[in-house]
N, C-alpha and C positions, 0 to 999 in steps of 0.2 A: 835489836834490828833497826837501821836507819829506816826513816819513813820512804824516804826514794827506794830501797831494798824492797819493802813490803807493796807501795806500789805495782814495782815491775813485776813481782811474784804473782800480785792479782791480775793484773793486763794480761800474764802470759796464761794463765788459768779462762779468763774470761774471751783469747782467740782459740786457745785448746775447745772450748766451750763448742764456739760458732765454727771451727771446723771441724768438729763430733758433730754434730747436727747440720750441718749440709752437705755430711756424703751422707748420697742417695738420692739428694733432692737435686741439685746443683752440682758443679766442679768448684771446689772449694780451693782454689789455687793460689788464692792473695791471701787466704787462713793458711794455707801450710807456706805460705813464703813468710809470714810472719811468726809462726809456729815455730819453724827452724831457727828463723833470726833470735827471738825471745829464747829460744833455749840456748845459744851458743854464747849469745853477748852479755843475758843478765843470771840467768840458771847456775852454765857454767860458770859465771865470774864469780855469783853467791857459796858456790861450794870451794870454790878454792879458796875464797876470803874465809871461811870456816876448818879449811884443813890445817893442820899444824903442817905436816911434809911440805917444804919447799923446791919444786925443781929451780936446777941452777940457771934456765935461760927463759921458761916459760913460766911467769909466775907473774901475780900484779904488783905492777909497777908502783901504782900511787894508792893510798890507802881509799878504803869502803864509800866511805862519804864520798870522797871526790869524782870516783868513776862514776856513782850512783848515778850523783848529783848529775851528771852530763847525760847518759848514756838513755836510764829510764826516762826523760821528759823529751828526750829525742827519739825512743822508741815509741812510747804512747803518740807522739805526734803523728809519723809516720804512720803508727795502728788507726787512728779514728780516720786519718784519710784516708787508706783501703780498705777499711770495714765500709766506710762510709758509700765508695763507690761500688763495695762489692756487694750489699745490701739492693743497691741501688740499679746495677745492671746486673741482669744475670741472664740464662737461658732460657727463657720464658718460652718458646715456641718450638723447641725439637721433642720431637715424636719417634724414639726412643723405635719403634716395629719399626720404620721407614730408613731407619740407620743402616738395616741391614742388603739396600738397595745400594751402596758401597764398596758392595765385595769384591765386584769385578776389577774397579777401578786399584780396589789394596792389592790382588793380586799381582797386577802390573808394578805397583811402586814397589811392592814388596821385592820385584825379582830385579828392577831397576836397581834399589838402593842396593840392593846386594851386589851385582855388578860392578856397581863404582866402590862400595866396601872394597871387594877384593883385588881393585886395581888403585887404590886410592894413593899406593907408596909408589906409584908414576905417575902421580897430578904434579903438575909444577904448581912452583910455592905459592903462586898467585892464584892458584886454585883449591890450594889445600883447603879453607876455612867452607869453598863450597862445595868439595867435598865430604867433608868431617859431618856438615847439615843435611846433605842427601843420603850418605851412609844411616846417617840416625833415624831415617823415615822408615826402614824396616821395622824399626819399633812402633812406628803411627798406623804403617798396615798393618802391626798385629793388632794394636788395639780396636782397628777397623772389622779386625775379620774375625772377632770375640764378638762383633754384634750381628754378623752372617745367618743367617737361616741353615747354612749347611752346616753340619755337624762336623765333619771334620775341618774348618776354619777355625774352628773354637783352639785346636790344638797348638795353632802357630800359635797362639801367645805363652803358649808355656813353652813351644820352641825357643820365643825370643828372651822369655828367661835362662832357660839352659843357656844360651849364647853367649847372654851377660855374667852368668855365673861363671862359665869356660873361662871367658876372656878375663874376668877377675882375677881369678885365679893364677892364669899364665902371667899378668904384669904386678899381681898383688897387688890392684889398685883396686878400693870394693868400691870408692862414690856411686860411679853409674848404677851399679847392680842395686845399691837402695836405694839410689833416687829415681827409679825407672820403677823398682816394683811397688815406690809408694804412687807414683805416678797410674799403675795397671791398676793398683787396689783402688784409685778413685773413681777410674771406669767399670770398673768393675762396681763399687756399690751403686754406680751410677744407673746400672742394670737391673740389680739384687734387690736394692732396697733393704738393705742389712739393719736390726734394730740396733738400739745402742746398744744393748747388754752384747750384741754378737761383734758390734764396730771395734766396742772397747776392748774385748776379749783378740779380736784380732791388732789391734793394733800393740796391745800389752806385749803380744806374742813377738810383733818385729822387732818391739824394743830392746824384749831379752836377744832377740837372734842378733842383732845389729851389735848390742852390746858385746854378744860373744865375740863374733868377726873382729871389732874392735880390742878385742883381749887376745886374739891368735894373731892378729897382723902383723902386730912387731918380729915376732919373734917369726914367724912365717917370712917378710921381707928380710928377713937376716938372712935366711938361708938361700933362697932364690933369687938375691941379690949380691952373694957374694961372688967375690972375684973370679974364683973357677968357677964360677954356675953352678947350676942346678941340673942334672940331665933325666931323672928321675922320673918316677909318675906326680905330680904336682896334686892333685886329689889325694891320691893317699900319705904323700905329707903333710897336707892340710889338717884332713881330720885323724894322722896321728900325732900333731900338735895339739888338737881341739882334744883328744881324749887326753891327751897329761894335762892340760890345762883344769876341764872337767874333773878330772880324779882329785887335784890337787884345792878342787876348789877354787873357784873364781874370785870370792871377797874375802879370802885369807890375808890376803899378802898389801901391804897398806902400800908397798910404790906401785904393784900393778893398780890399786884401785885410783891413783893420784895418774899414772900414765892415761887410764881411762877417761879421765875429767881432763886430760892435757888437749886430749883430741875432740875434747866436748866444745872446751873452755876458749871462744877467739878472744872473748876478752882481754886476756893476756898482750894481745898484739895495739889494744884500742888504750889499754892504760898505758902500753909506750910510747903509744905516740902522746898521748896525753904528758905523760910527763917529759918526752924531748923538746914538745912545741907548746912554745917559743921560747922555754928557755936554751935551746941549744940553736933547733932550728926555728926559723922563723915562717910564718903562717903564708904558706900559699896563695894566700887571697883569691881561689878559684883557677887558678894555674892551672891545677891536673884535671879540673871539670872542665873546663874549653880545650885541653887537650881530646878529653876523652870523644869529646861531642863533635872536633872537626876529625879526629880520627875514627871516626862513625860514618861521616856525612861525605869525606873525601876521599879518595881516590890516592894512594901514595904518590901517583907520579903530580898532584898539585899541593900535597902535603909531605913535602920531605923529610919533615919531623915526627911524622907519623906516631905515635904510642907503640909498643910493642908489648903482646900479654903477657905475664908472668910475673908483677908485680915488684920485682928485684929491686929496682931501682926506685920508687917510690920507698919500699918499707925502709931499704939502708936508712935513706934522707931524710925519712920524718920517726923514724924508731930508734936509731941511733946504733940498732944490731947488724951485726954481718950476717951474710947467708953463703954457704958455702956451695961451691960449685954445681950447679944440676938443682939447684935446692929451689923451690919457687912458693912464695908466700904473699897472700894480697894483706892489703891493711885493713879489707871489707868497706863499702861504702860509708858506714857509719866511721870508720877510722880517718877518713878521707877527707868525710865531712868538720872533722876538728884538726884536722891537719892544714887545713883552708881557709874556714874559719871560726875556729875558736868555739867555743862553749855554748853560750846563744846563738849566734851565727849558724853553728850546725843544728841544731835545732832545729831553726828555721830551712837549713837547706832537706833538711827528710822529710819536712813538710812537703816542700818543694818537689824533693823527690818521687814522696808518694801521688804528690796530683801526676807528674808523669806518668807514673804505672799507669796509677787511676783511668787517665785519659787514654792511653792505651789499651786497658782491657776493658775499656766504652767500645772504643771503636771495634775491640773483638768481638765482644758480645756483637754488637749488629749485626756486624759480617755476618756474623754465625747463625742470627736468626732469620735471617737472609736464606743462606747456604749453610746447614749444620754439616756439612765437610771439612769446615775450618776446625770445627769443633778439636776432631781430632788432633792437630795441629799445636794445639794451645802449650803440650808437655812441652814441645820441641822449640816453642817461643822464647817459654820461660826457666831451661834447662840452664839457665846462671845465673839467672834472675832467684830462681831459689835458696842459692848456695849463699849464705851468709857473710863468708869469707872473702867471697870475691872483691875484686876493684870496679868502679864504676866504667870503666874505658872496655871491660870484656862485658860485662852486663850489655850495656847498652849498646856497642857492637854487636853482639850477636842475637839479641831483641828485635835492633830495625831491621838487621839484613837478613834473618832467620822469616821474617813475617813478609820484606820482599820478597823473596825467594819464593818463597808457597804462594805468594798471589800472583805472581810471574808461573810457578808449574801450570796453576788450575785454569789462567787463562790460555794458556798453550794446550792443557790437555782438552781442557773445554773447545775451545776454537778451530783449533790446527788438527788434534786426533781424532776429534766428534767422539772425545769418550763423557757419557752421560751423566755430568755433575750438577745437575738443575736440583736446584732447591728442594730437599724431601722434607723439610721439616714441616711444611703446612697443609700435607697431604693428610689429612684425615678418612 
């Protein structure tokens, strides 16, 4: 095993650590956005560099050493400076009984966000993205009304489960539905106080379940995505896929286990660009990072170059692969960061990167101990900031204008509706 290999195995074991031990205490959001990342870029890349099975398009590009060499010195980087600030700011000041003087207010956003859910496919385009942000705040009132005093509030959140499972199902897309219910499990310990032996034991449990999903999907998207469609009941195809799957054995068959590592593995996409750039194309120099940041910052009508999301046209350019029609793949920021500049360069730019967050969830923290209303907020911030895979121009578009957004409602609801969002956290 290279030493950069054993490295990244330790760093990912030593943020597993620190986000097992701060659910309950804290929101551990910057350990499971590092959490996810370490397992996709160095985990998954380690077990594919170990499999013998080859897929023909997702496989690493450049040998062990090389990606190591990049990838772990630029992840540890990035790690010590959001440990560093997540150590360093946290929620010092909410009082967890007083959360549930909120409820009123979830109620309303809850029926709001719903509203514009079900009318969201008449928003014009220029309103879609605020849309898509206020739709997803049904999920922030549930989390809201899981800390209610009433006892039937507690239930919306298993509604909002069902919801996301439904809707999985219908598009055979599962992200939301585990990145929302790892999102509920951390307010949830947030409440419980769950020991390790019972954290570990539940999280063991998502992993098998996740893994599963990940092993029915393919072959679930075949069907529901084929050309005549699907007109059927969708649940009971699901899990009579899941039971031949289950009968047959899950770690039988050595390409489902290699498919399973495909969906693990982004790696695969960060060793192509490694190896296209600059031998084929030539290094960015920061080009799609000041894209990303004025396509944040401006306005289409004073930005007519605007970024558009879906990463298409980046990966072609600096990975050197097609993507075919409807197909949509990012390079992940970390891919991004060597696409622009190079090996140490990028490095230093996740440095960079991470004081961003960093500074970011300072000024949340405050907010929040301020007003723990924001609190709830926080999934909805960093609902792509999690995702490993992403491009930096959808991260940080929907970071700034996600955390506008909510401090534009609570002044209007606070101001304009006199609905009563004054600070509960320092109410003893």
């Amino acid at each position: 095993m290279y030493i950069w290999t054993l490295i990244g195995l330790v760093s990912i074991a030593l943020v597993f650590y620190k986000f097992l031990h701060g659910l309950g205490k804290t929101l551990p959001f910057l350990e499971l956005l590092l959490l996810l990342a370490g397992l996709q870029w160095i985990v998954g890349a380690y077990i594919e560099y170990q499999t013998p099975f080859e897929h023909y398009k997702y496989y690493m590009y450049v040998k062990e050493e090389e990606y190591m060499g990049f990838v772990v010195p630029a992840y540890c980087c990035f790690s010590f400076v959001l440990l560093y600030f997540s150590s360093k700011f946290g929620f010092n000041q909410i009082n967890i009984e007083k959360l549930a003087n909120y409820s009123d207010f979830a109620i309303k956003l809850l029926l709001f966000s719903l509203i514009i859910d079900f009318t969201s496919s008449f928003a014009p385009p220029q309103l879609k993205f605020v849309f898509f942000l206020i739709a997803n705040m049904k999920y922030v009132a549930a989390i809201i009304l899981y800390f209610s005093s009433v006892d039937w509030h507690k239930y919306v959140l298993y509604g909002a489960v069902a919801i996301l499972l439904f809707r999985s199902l219908s598009s055979a897309m599962f992200h939301d539905f585990l990145l929302w219910s790892v999102f509920f499990y951390i307010f949830w310990s947030f409440q419980k106080k769950p020991s390790i032996v019972l954290s570990l034991s539940i999280l063991l449990s998502g992993f098998l379940i996740s893994t599963v999903i990940q092993s029915v999907k393919s072959d679930y998207r075949s069907v529901i995505w084929a050309e005549q469609g699907f007109s059927g009941n969708k649940t009971t195809l699901f899990l009579d896929i899941l039971t031949a799957k289950l009968s047959g054995g899950l770690s039988d068959d050595q390409e489902d286990n290699e498919a399973l590592n495909v969906r693990l593995n982004q790696g695969w996409i960060i060793s192509a660009v490694i190896d296209h750039t600059p031998k084929i194309e030539p290094f960015a120099n920061g080009e799609t990072i000041k894209e990303a940041v004025f396509a944040t910052l401006l306005p289409r009508v004073l930005y007519e170059d605007k970024k558009q999301a879906g990463g298409v046209e980046n990966f072609e350019r600096f990975t050197g692969l097609s993507l075919s029609s409807g197909t949509s793949m990012g390079l992940s920021i970390l891919g991004e960061a060597y696409a622009n500049f190079g090996k140490n360069g990028g490095v230093i730019f996740m440095g960079v990167w991470g004081i961003t967050l960093g500074l970011i969830w300072r000024f949340l923290t405050v907010q929040t101990n301020r007003n723990s209303i924001f609190l709830f907020f926080i999934p909805l911030f960093f609902l792509q900031a999690v995702k490993a895979e992403t491009e930096l121009v959808v991260v940080f578009n929907h970071l700034i204008k996600a955390i506008l957004l909510v401090f534009l409602m609570i002044f209007f609801a606070s101001n304009m509706l006199n609905i009563q969002l004054e600070n509960q956290s320092n109410e003893h």
